[in-house]
C-alpha positions as CSV (number, residue, x, y, z in Angstrom):
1,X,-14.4,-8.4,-6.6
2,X,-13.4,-5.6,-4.7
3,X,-16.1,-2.4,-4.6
4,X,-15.3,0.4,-7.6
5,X,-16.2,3.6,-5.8
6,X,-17.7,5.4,-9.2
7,X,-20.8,4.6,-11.4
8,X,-18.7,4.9,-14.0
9,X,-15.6,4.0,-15.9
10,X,-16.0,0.3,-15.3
11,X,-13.6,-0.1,-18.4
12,X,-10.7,1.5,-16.0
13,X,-12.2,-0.9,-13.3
14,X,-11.6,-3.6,-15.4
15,X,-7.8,-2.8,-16.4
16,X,-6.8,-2.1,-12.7
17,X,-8.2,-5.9,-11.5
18,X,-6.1,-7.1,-14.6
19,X,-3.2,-5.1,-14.0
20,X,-4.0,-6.7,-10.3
21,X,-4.4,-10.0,-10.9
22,X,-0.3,-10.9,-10.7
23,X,1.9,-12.6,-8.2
24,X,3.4,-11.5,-5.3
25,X,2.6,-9.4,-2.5
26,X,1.1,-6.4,-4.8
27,X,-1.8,-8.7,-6.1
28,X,-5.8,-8.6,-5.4
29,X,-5.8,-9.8,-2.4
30,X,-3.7,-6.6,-1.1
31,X,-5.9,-4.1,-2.8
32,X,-9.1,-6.0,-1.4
33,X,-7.5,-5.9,2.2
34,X,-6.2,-2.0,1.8
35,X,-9.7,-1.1,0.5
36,X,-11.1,-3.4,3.5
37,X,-8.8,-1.8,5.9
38,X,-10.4,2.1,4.4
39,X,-13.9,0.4,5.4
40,X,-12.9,-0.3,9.0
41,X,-11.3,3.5,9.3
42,X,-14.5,4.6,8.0
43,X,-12.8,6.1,4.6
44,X,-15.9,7.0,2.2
45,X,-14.4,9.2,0.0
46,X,-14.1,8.1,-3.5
47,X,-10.9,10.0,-4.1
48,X,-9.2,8.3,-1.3
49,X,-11.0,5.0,-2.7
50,X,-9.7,5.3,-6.3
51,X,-6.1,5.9,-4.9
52,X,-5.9,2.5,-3.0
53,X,-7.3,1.0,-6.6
54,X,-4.0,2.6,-8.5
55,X,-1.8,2.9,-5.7
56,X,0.4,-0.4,-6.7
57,X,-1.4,-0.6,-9.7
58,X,2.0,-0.7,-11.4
59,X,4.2,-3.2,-9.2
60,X,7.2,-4.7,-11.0
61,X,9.7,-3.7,-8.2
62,X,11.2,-0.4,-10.3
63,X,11.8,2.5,-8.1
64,X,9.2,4.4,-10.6
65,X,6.4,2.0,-10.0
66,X,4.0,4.5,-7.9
67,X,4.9,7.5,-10.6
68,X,3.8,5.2,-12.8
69,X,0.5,4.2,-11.4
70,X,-0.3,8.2,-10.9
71,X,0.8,8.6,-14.7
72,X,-2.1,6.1,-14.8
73,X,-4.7,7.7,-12.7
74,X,-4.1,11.1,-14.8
75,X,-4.1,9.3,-18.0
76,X,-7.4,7.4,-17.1
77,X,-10.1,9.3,-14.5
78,X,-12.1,12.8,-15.1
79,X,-9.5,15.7,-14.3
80,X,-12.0,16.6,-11.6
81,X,-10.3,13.3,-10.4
82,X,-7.1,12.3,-11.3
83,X,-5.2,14.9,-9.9
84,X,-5.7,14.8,-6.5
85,X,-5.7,10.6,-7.0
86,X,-2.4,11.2,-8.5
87,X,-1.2,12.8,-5.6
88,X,-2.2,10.6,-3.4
89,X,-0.5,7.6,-5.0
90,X,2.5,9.1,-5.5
91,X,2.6,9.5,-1.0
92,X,2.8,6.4,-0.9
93,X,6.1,6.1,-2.3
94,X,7.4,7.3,1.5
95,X,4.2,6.9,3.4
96,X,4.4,10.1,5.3
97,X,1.5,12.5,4.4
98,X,1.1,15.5,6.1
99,X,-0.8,15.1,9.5
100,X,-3.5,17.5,8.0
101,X,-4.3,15.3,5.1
102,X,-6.7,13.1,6.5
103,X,-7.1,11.2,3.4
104,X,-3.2,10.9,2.5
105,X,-3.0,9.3,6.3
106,X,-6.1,6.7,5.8
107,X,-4.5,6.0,3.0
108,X,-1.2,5.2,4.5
109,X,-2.6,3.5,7.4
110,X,-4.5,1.3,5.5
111,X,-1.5,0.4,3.0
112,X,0.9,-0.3,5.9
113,X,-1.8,-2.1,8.4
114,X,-0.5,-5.6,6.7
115,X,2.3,-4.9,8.9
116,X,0.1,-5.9,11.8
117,X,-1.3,-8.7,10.8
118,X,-1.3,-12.3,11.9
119,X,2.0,-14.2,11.7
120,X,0.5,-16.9,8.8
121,X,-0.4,-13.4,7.1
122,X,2.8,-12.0,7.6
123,X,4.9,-14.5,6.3
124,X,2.6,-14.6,3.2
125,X,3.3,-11.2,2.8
126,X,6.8,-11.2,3.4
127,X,7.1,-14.2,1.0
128,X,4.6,-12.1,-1.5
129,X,7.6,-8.7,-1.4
130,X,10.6,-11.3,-2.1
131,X,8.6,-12.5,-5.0
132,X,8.1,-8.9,-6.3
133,X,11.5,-8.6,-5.8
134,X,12.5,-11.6,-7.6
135,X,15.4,-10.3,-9.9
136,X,17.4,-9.0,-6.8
137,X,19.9,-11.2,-5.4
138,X,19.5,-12.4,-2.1
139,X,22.2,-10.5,-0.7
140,X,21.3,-7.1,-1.5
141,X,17.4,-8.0,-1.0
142,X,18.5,-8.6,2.6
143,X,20.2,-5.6,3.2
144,X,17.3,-3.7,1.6
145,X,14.8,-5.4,3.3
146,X,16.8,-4.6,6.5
147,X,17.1,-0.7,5.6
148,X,13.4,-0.5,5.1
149,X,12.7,-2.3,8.7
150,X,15.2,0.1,10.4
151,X,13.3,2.6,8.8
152,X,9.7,2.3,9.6
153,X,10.9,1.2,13.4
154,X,12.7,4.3,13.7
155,X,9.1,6.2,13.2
156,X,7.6,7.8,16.0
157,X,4.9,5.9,14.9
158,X,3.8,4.2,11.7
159,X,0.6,5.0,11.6
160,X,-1.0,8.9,11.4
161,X,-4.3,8.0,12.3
162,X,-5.7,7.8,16.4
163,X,-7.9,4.7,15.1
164,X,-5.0,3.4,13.0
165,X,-2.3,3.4,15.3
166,X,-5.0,1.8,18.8
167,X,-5.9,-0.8,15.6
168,X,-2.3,-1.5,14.4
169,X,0.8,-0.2,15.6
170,X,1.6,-2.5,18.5
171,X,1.0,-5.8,16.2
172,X,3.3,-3.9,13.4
173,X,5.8,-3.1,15.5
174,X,5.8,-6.4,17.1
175,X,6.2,-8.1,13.1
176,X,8.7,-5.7,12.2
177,X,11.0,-6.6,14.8
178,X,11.0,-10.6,14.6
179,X,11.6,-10.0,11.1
180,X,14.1,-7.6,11.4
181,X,15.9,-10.4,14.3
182,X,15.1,-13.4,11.4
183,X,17.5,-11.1,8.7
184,X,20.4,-10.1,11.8
């Protein structure tokens, strides 16, 4: 089971690894590798910590899903909390926090780093998005699929982070564009 950053409110704990605990690529495996990946960037910060717990919290492939998981974080932590974890997971609806929002760009980093990952992980998590997106027809899940590619190759660079990008962004970029070749 993944670390809870707080000492309390194990009830909420408990209804995020259920709300977890689903198929496809939003599941527990991707919040134990996104919290993993904040470990590795040296993210301490519980606030940044509780946003990777609820930011796909909500994952059923709506365009509302990360609204809906901040809805969540207000509804459910302190309001010295919830707030600011709000915030955070509604970033990462687009991924592109302010470059003087340190935890905003861990955050990001560490949701996008599956990009880079090893091609048996890749596929899995390529397989895991077309499962989430289930109820869209092949057609127009390629050409979305091919939008968002476009899209993050088109960055600058994909992650905000010095560590981040040295870690990731060669291997992501790499990913990115066979799978963008496999859909062309």
């Amino acid at each position: 089971m993944p670390a809870w950053p707080l000492d309390s409110h194990h009830d909420v704990r408990d209804e995020l690894l259920t709300a977890w605990d689903r198929d496809g690529y939003h599941d527990l495996q991707h919040l134990t590798e996104v919290l993993d990946r904040l470990a590795l960037l040296g993210v301490t910060d519980p606030v940044v910590l509780l946003a990777a717990w609820f930011h796909d919290a909500v994952y059923d492939g709506d365009r509302d899903d990360e609204e809906r998981s901040a809805e969540w974080a207000l509804a459910a932590l302190p309001s010295s909390l919830g707030p600011e974890v709000a915030r955070l997971v509604r970033m990462t609806a687009t991924h592109d926090p302010a470059d003087d929002d340190p935890g905003a760009c861990a955050l990001s980093d560490a949701d996008l780093a599956i990009l880079a990952a090893d091609p048996a992980r890749y596929a899995a998590y390529v397989d895991g998005v077309r499962r989430d997106y289930a109820h869209v027809s092949d057609e127009d899940f390629r050409a979305g699929r091919v939008a968002v590619l476009e899209d993050l190759l088109a960055r600058d660079s994909l992650f905000r982070l010095p560590k981040a990008r040295e870690l990731w962004e060669d291997a992501a970029r790499a990913n990115l564009m066979r799978e963008l070749e496999s859909l062309s």
